[in-house]
Phi, psi and omega in degrees: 000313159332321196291288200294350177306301178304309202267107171210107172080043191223350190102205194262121180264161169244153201321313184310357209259261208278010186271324206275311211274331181265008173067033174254149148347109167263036174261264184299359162279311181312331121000282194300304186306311222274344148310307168317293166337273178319329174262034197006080184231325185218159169209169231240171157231154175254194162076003168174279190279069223182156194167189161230130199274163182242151182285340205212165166315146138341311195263015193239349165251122212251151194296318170320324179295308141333306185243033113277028144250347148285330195214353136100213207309147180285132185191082183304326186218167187277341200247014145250082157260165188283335183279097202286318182270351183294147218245144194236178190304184190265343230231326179330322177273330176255020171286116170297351143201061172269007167278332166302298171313351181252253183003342175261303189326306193309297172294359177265324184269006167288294167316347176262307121018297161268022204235119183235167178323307151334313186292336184271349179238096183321158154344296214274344131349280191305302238258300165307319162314329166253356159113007181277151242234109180293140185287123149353141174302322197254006161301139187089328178283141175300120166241143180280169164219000000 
């Protein structure tokens, strides 16, 4: 998801593409588009130039979304999980400590939440993707003289 991120609004990248840059399996991304796919986070193109695209801007897709569609209800334990249909322990109203797992849980999906696909591909990422040149650190900065 990073990959296409990086690639956002550049055409459809392929899998072979992004299997050779992330030292991954090009099995197992297939594995991965097709949760993706299903949770419209990404959608396929065929053909020559084909690949695959993210459905929404980068900063519009939140991490949660992601890694519930990878890996399914956010759930540190069975008897916090985030998935309301999800079947939880017998122990849960008199468990002594499912208030902690739900306070982890809470804090994982904020923090996922609060994070979207953008936050992971700097500026100068992006900038290199089209073929630009990343700005020098100190470009823009006030110099005394």
């Amino acid at each position: 998801m990073a990959q296409l991120a990086h690639r956002y609004g550049l055409g459809p990248a392929s899998l072979t593409d992004i299997a050779e840059q992330e030292d991954l399996p090009r099995a197992y991304l297939e594995q991965l588009v097709i949760s993706l796919r299903d949770a419209d986070l990404v959608h396929s193109t065929r053909g020559a130039h084909g690949g695959y695209e993210l459905t929404r801007p980068p900063d519009q897709i939140h991490m949660a979304e992601v890694l519930r569609a990878l890996e399914g209800p956010i759930a540190p334990m069975i008897c916090a999980t985030d998935d309301p249909t999800h079947n939880t322990c017998a122990r849960t109203g008199y468990c002594t400590v499912n208030f902690m797992w739900v306070r982890v849980r809470d804090a994982i999906s904020g923090a996922l939440e609060s994070m979207t696909l953008a936050d992971l591909v700097p500026p100068s990422a992006r900038l290199a993707a089209v073929g630009l040149p990343a700005p020098h650190p100190t470009q823009g900065a006030h110099q005394s003289t």
